[in-house]
Steps between C-alpha positions, in 0.01 A plus 500: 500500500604173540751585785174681645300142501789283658494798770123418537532152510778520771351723720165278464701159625652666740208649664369162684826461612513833661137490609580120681823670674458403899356809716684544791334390786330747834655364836247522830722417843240442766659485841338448847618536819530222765324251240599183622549182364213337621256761476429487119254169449730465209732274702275270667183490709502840741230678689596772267339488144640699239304430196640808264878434579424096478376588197830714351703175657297296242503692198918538523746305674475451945921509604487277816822554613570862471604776795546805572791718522479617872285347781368878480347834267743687429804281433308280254356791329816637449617156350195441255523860359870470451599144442785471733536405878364793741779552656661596213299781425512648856174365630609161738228625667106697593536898391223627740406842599686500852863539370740378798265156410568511131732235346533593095535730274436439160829528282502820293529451131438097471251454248151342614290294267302814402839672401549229323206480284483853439755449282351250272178744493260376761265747695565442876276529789531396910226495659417396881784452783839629396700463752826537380546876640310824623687799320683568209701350339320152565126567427349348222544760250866518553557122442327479178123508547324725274186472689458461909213439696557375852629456806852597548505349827556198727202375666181671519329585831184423358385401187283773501631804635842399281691690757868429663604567832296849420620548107312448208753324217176496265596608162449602141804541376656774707180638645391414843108380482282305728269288354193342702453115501644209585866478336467162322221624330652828399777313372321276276259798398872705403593201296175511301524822463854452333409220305259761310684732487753311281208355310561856308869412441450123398774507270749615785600212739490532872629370824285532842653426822156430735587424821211444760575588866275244612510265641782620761381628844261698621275223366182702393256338286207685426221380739295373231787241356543372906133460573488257170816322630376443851130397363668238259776427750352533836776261702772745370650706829480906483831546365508194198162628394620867476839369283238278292353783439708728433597286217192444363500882449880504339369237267233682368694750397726267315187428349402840416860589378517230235105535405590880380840349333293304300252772450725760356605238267855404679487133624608323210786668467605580876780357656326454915745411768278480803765424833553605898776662644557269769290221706202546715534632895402211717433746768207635301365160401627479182630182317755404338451086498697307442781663558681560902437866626423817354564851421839645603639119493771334292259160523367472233107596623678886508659445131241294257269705373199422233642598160300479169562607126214558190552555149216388334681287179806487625504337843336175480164515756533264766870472490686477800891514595696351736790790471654625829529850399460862644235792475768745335554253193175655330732815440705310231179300370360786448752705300546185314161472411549894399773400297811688684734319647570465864821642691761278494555563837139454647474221797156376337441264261245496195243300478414434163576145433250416746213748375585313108464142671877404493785465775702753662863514426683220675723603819411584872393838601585627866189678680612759718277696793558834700321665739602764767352629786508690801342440829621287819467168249740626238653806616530699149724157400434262143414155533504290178414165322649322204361213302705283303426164305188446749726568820411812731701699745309739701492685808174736559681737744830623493614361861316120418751218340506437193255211388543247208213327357532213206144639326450230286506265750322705735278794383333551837839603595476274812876373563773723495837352394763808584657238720470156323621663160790693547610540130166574365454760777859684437414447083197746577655697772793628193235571264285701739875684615506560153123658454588736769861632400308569203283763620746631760529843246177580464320752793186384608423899642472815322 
């Protein structure tokens, strides 16, 4: 009896412990598509307002120094959902549907973040623009999404139609559908959908990869969304208005999305990334201020992208960070956070410290860009960039010289040095040798 009553009394002092134990936490990736810098009001005073992602900004930390992997889709998609450089995994650049124009092929049998959380007993879903490949073995369910429901395509056609040079890459899962609506709103409708759906599995974490077409080209805001901008806005030419737009519409989704999070009883304990996969296209009146050029360029308008993380007590509201970092670094914050541990071998860096309020580990980090491409401008060749202790060599075409830029000193990327600092220059030219020999084994085609 008395053995019976200390086993009591344990069990009842040990039950607030086990009852306070830390629930692992759901993780929400939203990415957009051509979301440039300077078209979130976030960063300063735009045309654009963007009151529901302004408002995620606010309630976790605003990075305001962060890029993306690639200048474009499919190479920085391939980086976030696998942590290393694109090239690397056999996508240096855009898988489309015409294959003697496709440049990647996503490396069978490295793990992606979904993979990777499987393991440590998270649900997985991927829904919107995939983009990463059109057949087996690189859809969605094959690299570790339980649940798909998208577009396994490029670009759309239309937002409406959802077709691609003729094919419909609309999804569930295997099965072909075709859905009507606009795409950003079927998108943000999917992800409510999924978010009650798991409200019947609360105790099972999960990981959603949402990433938005919009707001890449064809810009196609629905005609009530550019009436309001051009009544409000009526000095704004044809093609800003439609881009203002258009965002407008993407942000209201946003909105949407993290209205049925916290609905379904999620946002407290959601982990939301909310990034872009490259800079805006200036030649569809997009923005990326302050930064020189745009989408497809090593400047930096083509590589700094809005990037935003919320964890409601745990990331201090209002926060902001200084940290020159990369999309594909939320794959090791994120299994962090999930308590695994990261590859040793991964090219991105967690970041944790920064999310808990403290520094990053002292040391410099090299920043390396990819992208190839075919056409007369590129002819199927690579052109890179490398950053380095706030220098960057660059070239945005594989026939152009090599340009060096001191960033610290000049951010607007205005003066180029190649000439005036010869050991700097040949410094970044080894390390970039080095990125490439690197990923000299690994195919980029099936």
């Amino acid at each position: 009896m008395p053995r019976l009553i200390a086993l009591v009394l344990l069990l009842s002092l040990a039950a607030p412990a086990l009852a306070a134990a830390p629930k692992r936490p759901n993780f929400l990736i939203i990415y957009t598509d051509d979301l440039g810098y300077g078209d979130v009001s976030t960063y300063h005073t735009s045309d654009v307002h963007s009151p529901h992602i302004d408002k995620l900004a606010a309630e976790g930390m605003t990075f305001m120094q962060m890029r993306a992997n690639c200048t474009v889709c499919s190479p920085s998609r391939a980086a976030l959902l696998t942590g290393r450089y694109p090239d690397l995994v056999g996508v240096p650049g855009v898988i489309r549907t015409n294959e003697t124009n496709s440049w990647g092929y996503l490396k069978p049998g490295i793990p992606t973040l979904a993979d990777e959380l499987k393991k440590q007993g998270y649900a997985t879903a991927c829904i919107g623009k995939w983009h990463l490949g059109l057949e087996s073995p690189n859809t969605p369910n094959e690299r570790g999404f339980d649940h798909f429901h998208g577009f396994l395509g490029d670009m759309m056609d239309s937002y409406t139609t959802h077709r691609r040079e003729g094919h419909n890459y609309m999804r569930l899962n295997q099965k072909e559908i075709d859905p009507p609506g606009h795409a950003t709103d079927l998108f943000a409708e999917w992800a409510a959908d999924y978010f009650s759906a798991r409200a019947q599995h609360a105790d099972e974490p999960f990981f959603l990869y949402l990433a938005f077409n919009a707001p890449h080209f064809p810009i196609e805001p629905p005609k009530e969304y550019l009436e309001a901008v051009k009544q409000a806005q009526p000095d704004l030419d044809d093609k800003r208005a439609k881009n203002v737009a258009f965002v407008h519409h993407l942000d209201d989704a946003v909105g949407k999305v993290l209205a049925s999070l916290e609905q379904n009883g999620f946002a407290e304990n959601t982990v939301v990334y909310f990034g872009s996969d490259n800079g805006g296209s200036l030649p569809h009146a997009q923005n990326n201020d302050p930064w020189r050029d745009g989408k497809q360029s090593h400047y930096d308008g083509g590589l700094k992208v809005p990037f935003f993380v919320r964890w409601p007590g745990h990331v201090s509201p209002g926060s902001r960070s200084d940290y020159q970092g990369m999309n594909f670094d939320i794959f090791p914050t994120f299994l962090q956070l999930a308590g695994a541990t990261p590859a040793a071998d991964l090219n991105a860096v967690s970041l944790v410290p920064l999310l808990e309020g403290k520094p990053m580990p002292s040391g410099s980090r090299d920043l390396y860009f990819v992208r190839r491409e075919g056409g007369a401008r590129y002819g199927g060749k690579a052109y890179q960039a490398i950053i380095r202790d706030g220098w960057k060599l660059m070239q945005n075409d594989p026939y152009s010289p090599l340009e060096l830029y001191h960033l610290q000193e000049d951010p607007q990327e205005q003066t180029n040095l190649a000439k005036s600092a010869p050991k700097k220059f040949r410094e970044l030219q080894q390390a970039m040798q080095k990125q490439i020999q690197a990923a000299g084994s690994v195919p980029w085609q099936p």
